[in-house]
PDB file of N, CA, C and O in Angstrom:
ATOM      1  N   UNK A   1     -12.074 -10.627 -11.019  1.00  0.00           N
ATOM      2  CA  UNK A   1     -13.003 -10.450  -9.920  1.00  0.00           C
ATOM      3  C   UNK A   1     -13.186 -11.805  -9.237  1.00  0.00           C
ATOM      4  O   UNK A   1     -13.121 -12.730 -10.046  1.00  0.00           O
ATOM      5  N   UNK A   2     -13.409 -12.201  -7.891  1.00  0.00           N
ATOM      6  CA  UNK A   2     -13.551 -12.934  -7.213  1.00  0.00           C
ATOM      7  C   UNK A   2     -15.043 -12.733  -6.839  1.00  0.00           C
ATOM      8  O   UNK A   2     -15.717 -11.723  -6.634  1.00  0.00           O
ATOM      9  N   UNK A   3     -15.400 -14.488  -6.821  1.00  0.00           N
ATOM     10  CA  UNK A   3     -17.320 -14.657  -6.999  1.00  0.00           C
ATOM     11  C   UNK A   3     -16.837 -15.638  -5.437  1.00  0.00           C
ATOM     12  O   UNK A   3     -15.834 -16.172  -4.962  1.00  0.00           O
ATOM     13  N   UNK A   4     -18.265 -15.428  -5.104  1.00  0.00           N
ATOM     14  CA  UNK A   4     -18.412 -16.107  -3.748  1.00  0.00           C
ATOM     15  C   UNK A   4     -19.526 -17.136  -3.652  1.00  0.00           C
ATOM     16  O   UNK A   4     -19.782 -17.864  -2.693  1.00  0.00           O
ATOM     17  N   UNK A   5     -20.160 -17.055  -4.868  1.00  0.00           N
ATOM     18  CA  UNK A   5     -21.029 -17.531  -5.813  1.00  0.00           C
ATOM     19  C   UNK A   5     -20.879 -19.431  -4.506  1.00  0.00           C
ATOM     20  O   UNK A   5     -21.665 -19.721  -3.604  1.00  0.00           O
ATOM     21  N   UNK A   6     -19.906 -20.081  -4.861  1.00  0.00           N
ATOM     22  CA  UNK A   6     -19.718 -21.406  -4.644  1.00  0.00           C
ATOM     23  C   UNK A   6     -19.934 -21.771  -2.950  1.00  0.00           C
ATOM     24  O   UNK A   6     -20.413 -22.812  -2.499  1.00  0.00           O
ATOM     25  N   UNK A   7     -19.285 -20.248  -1.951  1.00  0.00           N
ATOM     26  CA  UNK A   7     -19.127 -20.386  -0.110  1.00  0.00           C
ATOM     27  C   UNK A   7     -21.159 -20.409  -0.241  1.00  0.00           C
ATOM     28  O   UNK A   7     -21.745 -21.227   0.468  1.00  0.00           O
ATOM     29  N   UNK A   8     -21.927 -19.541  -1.099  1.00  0.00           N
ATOM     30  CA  UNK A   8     -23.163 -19.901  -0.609  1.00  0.00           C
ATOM     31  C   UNK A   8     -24.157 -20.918  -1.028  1.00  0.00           C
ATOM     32  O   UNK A   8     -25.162 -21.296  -0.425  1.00  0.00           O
ATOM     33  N   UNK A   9     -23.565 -21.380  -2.465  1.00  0.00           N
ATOM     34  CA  UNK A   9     -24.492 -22.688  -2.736  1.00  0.00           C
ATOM     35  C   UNK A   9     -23.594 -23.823  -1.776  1.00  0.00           C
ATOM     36  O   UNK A   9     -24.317 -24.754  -1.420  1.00  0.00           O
ATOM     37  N   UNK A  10     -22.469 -23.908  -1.391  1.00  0.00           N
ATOM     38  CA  UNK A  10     -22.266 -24.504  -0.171  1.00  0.00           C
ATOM     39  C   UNK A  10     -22.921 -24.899   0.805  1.00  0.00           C
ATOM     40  O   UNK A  10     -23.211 -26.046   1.147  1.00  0.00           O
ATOM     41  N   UNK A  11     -23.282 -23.387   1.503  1.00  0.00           N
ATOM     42  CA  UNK A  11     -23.713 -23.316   2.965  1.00  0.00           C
ATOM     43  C   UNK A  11     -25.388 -23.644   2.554  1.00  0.00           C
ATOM     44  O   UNK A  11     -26.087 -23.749   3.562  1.00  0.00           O
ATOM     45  N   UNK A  12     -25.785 -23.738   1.854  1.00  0.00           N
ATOM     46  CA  UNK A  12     -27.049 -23.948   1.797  1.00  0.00           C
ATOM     47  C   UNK A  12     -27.041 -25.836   1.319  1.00  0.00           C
ATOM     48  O   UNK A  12     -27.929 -26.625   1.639  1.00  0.00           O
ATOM     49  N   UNK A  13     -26.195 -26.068   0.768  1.00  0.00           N
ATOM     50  CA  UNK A  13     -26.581 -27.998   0.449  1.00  0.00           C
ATOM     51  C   UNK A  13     -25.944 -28.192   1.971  1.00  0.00           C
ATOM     52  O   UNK A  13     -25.621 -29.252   2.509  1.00  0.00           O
ATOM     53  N   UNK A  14     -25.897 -27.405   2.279  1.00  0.00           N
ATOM     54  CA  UNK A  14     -25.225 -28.258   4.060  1.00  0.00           C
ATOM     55  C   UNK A  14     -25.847 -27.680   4.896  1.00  0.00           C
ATOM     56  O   UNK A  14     -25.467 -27.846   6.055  1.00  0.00           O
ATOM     57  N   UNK A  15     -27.313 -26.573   4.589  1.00  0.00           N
ATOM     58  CA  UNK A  15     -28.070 -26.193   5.488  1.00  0.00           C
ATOM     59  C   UNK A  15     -27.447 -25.619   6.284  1.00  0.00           C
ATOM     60  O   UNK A  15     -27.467 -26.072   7.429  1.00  0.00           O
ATOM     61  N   UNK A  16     -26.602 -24.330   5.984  1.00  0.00           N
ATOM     62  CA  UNK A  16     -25.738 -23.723   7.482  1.00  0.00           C
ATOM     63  C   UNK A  16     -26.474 -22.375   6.746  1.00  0.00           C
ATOM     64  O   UNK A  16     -27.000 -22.438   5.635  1.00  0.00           O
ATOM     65  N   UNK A  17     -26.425 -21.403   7.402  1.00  0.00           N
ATOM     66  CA  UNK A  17     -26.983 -20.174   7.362  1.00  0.00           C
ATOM     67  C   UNK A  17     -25.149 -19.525   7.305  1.00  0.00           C
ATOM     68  O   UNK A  17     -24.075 -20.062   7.575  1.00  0.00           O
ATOM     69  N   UNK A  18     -25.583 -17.970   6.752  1.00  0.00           N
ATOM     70  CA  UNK A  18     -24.314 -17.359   7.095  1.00  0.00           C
ATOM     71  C   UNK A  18     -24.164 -16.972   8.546  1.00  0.00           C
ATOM     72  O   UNK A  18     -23.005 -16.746   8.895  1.00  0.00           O
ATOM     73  N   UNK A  19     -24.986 -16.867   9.342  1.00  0.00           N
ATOM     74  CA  UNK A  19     -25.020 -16.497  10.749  1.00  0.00           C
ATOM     75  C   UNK A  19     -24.046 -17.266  11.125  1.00  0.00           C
ATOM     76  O   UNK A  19     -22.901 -16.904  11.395  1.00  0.00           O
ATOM     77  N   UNK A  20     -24.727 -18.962  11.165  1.00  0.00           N
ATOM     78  CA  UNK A  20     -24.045 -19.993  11.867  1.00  0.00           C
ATOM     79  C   UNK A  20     -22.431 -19.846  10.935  1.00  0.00           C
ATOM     80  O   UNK A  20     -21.485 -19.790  11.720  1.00  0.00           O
ATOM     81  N   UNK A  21     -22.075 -19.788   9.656  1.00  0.00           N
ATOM     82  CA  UNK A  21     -20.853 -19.702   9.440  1.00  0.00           C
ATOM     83  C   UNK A  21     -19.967 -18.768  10.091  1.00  0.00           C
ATOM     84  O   UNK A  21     -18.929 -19.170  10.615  1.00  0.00           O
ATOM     85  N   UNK A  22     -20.325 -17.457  10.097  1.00  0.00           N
ATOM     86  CA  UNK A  22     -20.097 -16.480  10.594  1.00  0.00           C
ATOM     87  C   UNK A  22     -19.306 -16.728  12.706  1.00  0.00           C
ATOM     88  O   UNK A  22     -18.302 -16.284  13.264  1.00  0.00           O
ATOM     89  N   UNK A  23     -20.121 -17.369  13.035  1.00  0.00           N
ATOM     90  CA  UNK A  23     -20.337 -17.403  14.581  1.00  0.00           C
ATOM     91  C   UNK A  23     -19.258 -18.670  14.713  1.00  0.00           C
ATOM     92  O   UNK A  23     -18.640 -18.752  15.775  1.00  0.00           O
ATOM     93  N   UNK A  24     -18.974 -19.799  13.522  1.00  0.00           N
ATOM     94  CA  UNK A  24     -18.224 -20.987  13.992  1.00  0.00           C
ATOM     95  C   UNK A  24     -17.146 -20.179  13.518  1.00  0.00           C
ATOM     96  O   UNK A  24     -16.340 -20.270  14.445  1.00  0.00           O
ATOM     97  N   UNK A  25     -16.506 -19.267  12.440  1.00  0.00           N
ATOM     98  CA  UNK A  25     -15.117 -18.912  11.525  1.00  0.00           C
ATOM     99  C   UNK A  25     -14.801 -17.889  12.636  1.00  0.00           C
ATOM    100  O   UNK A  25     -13.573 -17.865  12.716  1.00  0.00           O
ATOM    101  N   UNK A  26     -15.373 -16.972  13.593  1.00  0.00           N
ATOM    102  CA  UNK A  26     -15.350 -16.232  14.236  1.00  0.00           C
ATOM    103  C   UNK A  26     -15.098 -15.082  13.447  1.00  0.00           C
ATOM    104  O   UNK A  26     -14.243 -14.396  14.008  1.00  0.00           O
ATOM    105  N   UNK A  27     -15.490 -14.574  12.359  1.00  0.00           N
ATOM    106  CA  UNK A  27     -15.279 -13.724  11.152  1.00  0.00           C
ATOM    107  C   UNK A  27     -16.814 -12.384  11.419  1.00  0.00           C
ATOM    108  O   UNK A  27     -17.970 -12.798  11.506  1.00  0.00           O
ATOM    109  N   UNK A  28     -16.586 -11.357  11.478  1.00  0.00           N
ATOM    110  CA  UNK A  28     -17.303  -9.878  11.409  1.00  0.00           C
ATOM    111  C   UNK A  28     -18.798 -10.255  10.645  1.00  0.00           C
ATOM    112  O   UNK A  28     -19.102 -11.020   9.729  1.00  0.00           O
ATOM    113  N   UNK A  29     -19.429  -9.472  11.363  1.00  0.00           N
ATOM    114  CA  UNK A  29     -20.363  -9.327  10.046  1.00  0.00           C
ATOM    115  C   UNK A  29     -20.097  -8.172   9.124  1.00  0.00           C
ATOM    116  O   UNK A  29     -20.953  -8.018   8.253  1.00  0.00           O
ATOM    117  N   UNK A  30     -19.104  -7.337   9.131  1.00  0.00           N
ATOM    118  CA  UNK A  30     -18.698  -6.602   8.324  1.00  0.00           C
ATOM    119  C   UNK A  30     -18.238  -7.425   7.279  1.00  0.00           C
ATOM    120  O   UNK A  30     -18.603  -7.135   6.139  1.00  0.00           O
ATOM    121  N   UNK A  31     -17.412  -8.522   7.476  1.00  0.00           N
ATOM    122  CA  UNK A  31     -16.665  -9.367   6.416  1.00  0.00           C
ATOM    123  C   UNK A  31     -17.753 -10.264   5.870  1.00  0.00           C
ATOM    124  O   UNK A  31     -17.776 -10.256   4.639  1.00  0.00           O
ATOM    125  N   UNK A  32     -18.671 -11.043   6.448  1.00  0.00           N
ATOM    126  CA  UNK A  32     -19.917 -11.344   5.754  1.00  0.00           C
ATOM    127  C   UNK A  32     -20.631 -10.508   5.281  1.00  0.00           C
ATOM    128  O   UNK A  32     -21.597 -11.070   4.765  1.00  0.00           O
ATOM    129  N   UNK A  33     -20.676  -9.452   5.176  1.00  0.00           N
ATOM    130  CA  UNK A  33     -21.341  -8.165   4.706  1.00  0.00           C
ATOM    131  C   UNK A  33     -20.691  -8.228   3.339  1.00  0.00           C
ATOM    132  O   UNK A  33     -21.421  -8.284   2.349  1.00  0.00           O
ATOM    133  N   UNK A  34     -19.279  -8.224   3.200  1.00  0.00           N
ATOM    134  CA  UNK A  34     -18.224  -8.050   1.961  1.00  0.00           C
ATOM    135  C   UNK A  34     -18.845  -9.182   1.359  1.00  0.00           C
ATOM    136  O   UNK A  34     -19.407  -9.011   0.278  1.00  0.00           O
ATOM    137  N   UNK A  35     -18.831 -10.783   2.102  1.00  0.00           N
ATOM    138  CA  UNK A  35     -18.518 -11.973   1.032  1.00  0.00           C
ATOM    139  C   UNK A  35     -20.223 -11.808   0.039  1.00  0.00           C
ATOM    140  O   UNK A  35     -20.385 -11.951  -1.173  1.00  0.00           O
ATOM    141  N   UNK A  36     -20.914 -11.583   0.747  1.00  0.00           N
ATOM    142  CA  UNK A  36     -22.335 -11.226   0.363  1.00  0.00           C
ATOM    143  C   UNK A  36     -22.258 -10.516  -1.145  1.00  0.00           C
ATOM    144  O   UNK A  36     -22.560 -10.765  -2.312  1.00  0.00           O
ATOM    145  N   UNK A  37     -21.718  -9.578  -0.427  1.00  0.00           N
ATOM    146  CA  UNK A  37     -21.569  -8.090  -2.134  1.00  0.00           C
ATOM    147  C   UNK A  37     -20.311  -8.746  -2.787  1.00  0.00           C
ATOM    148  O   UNK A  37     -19.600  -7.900  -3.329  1.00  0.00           O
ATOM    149  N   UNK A  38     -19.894  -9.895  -2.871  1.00  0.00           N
ATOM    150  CA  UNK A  38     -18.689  -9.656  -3.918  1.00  0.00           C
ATOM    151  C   UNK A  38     -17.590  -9.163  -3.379  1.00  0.00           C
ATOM    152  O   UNK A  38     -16.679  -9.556  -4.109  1.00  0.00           O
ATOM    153  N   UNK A  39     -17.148  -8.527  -2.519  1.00  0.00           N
ATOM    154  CA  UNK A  39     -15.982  -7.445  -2.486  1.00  0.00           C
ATOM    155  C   UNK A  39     -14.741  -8.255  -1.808  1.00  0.00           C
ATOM    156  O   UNK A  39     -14.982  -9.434  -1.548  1.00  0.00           O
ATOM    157  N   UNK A  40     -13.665  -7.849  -1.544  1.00  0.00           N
ATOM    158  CA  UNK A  40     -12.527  -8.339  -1.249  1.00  0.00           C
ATOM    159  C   UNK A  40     -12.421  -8.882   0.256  1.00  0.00           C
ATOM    160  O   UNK A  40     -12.789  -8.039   1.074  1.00  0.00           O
ATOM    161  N   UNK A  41     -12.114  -9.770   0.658  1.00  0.00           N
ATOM    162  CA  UNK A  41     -11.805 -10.485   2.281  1.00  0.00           C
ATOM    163  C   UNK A  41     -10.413 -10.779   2.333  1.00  0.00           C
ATOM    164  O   UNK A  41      -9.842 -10.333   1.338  1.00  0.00           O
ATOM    165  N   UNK A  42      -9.679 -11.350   3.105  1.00  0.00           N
ATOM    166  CA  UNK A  42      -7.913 -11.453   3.539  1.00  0.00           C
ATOM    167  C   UNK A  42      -8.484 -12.406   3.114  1.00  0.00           C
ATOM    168  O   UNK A  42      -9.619 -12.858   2.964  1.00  0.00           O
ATOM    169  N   UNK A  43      -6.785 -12.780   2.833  1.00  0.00           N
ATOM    170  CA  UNK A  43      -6.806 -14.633   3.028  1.00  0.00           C
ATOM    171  C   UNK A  43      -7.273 -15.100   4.531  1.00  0.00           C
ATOM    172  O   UNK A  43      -8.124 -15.947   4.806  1.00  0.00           O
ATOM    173  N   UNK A  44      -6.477 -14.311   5.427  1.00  0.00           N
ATOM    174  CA  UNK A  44      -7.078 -14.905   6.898  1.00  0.00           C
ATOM    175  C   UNK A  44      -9.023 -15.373   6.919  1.00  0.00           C
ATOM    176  O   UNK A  44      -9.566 -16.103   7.749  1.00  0.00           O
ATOM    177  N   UNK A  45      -9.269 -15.112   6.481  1.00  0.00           N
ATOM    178  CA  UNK A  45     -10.945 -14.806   6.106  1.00  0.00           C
ATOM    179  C   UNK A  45     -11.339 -15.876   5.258  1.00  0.00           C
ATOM    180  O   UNK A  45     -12.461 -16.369   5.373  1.00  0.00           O
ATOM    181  N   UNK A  46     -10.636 -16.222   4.536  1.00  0.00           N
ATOM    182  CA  UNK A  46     -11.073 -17.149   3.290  1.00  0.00           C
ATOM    183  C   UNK A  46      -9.946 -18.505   4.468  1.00  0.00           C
ATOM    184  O   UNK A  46     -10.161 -19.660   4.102  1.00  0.00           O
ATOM    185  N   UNK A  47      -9.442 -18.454   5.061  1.00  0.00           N
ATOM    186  CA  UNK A  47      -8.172 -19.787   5.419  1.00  0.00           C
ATOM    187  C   UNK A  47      -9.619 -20.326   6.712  1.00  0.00           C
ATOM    188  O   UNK A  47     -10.123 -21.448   6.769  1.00  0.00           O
ATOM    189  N   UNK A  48     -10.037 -18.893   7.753  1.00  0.00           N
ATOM    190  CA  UNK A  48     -11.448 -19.240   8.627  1.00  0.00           C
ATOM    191  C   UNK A  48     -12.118 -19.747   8.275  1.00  0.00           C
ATOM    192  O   UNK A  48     -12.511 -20.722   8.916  1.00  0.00           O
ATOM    193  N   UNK A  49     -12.554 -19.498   7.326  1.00  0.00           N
ATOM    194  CA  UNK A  49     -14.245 -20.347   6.338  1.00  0.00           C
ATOM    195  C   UNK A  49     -13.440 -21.640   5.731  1.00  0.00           C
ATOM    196  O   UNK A  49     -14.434 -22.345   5.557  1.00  0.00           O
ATOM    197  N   UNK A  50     -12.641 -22.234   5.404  1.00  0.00           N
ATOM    198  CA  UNK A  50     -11.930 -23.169   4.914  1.00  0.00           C
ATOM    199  C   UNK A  50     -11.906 -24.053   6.054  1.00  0.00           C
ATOM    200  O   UNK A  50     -12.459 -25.153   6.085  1.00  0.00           O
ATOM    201  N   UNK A  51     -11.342 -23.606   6.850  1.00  0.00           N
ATOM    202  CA  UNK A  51     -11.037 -24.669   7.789  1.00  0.00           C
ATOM    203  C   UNK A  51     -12.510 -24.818   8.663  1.00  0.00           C
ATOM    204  O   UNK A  51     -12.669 -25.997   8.979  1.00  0.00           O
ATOM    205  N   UNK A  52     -13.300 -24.195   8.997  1.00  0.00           N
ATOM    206  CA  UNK A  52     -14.562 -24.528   9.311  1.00  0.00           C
ATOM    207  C   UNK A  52     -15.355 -25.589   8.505  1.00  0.00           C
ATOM    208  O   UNK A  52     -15.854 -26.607   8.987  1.00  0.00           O
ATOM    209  N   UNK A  53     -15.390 -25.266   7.418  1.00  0.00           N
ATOM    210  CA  UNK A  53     -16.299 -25.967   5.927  1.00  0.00           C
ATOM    211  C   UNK A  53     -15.355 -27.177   5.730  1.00  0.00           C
ATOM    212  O   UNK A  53     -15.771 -28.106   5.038  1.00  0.00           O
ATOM    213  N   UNK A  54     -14.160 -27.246   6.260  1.00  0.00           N
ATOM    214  CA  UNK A  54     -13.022 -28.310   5.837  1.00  0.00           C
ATOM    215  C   UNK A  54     -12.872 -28.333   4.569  1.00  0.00           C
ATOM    216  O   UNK A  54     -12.020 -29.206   4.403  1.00  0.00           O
ATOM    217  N   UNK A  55     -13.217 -27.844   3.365  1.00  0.00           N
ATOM    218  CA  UNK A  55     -12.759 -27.289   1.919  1.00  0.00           C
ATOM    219  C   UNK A  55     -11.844 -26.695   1.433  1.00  0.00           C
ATOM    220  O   UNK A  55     -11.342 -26.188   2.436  1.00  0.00           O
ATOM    221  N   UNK A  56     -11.262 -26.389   0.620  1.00  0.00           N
ATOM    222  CA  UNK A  56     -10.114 -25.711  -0.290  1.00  0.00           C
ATOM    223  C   UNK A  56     -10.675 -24.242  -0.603  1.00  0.00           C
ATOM    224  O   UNK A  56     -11.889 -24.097  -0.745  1.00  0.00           O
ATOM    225  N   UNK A  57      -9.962 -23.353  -0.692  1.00  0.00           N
ATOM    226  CA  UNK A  57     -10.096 -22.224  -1.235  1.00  0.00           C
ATOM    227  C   UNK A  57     -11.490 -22.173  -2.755  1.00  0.00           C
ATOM    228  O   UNK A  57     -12.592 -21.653  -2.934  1.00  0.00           O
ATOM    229  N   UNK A  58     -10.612 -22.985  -3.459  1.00  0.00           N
ATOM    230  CA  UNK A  58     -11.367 -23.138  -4.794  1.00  0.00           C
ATOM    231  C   UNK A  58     -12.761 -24.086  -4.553  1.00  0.00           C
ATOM    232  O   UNK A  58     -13.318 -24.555  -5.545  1.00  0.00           O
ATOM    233  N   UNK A  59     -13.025 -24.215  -3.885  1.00  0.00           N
ATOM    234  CA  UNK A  59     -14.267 -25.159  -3.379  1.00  0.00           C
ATOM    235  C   UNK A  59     -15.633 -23.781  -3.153  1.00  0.00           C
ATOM    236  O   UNK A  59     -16.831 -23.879  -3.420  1.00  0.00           O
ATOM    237  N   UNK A  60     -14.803 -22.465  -2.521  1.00  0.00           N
ATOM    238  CA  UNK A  60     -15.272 -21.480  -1.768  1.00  0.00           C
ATOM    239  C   UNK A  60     -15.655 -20.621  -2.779  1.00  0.00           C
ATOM    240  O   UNK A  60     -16.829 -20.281  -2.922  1.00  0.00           O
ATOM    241  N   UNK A  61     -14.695 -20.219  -3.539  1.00  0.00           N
ATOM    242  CA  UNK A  61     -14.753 -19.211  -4.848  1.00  0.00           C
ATOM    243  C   UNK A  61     -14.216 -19.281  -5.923  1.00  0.00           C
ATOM    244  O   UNK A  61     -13.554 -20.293  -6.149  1.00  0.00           O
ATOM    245  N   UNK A  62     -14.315 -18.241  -6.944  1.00  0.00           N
ATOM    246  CA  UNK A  62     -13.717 -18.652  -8.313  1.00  0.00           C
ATOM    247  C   UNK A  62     -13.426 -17.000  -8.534  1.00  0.00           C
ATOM    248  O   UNK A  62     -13.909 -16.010  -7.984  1.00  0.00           O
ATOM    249  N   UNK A  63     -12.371 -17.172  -9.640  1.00  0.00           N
ATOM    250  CA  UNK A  63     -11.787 -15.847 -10.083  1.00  0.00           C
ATOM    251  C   UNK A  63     -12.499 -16.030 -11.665  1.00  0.00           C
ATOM    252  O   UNK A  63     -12.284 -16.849 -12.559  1.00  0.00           O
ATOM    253  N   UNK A  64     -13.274 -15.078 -11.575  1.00  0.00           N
ATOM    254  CA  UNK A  64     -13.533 -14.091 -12.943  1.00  0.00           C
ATOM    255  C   UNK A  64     -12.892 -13.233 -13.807  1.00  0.00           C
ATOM    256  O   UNK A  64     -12.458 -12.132 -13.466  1.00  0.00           O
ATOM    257  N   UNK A  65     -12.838 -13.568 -14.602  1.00  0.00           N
ATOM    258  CA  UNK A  65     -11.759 -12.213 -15.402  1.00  0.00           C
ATOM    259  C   UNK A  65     -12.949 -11.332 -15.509  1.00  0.00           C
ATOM    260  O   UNK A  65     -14.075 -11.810 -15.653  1.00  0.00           O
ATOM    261  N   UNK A  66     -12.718 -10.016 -15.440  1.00  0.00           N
ATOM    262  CA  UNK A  66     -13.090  -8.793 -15.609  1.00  0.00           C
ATOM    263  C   UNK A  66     -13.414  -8.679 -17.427  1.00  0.00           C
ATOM    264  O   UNK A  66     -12.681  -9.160 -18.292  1.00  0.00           O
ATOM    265  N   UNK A  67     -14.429  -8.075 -17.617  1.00  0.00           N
ATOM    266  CA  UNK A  67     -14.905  -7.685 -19.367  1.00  0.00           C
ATOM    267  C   UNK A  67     -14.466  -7.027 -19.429  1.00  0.00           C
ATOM    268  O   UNK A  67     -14.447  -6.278 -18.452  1.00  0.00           O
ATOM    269  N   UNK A  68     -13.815  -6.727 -20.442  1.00  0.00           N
ATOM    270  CA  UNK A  68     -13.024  -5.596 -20.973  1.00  0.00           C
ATOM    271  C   UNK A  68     -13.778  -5.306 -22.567  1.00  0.00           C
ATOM    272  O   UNK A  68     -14.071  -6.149 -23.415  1.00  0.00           O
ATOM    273  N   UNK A  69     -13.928  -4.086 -22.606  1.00  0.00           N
ATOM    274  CA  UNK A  69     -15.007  -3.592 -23.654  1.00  0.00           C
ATOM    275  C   UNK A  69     -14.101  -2.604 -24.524  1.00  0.00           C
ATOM    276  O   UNK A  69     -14.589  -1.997 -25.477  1.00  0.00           O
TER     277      UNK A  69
END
């Protein structure tokens, strides 16, 4: 599973709102809707917020392994 956990303690030590991220990446609020809940975005989506934030992928998010019970 992919956490998004890291794009919002980001945007908050740099005081950006998701609005303002949203409005500079030129990215949906449907797709901020997704990064919000966890759920899946393109790379195109994750390469927008990168190059806005000037950060690396892994700066943005982290992969979780899934529990397996």
């Amino acid at each position: 599973m992919i956490a998004y956990y890291k794009l919002l303690d980001l945007l908050n030590k740099r005081d950006m709102t998701k609005e303002q991220l949203k409005n500079a990446s030129g990215i949906s609020s449907a797709t901020m809707t997704k990064i919000s809940k966890g759920e899946s975005v393109t790379l195109k989506t994750i390469n927008a917020i990168c190059e806005v934030l000037k950060v690396q992928p892994g700066d943005i998010l982290e992969w979780i392994p899934d529990k397996k019970l």
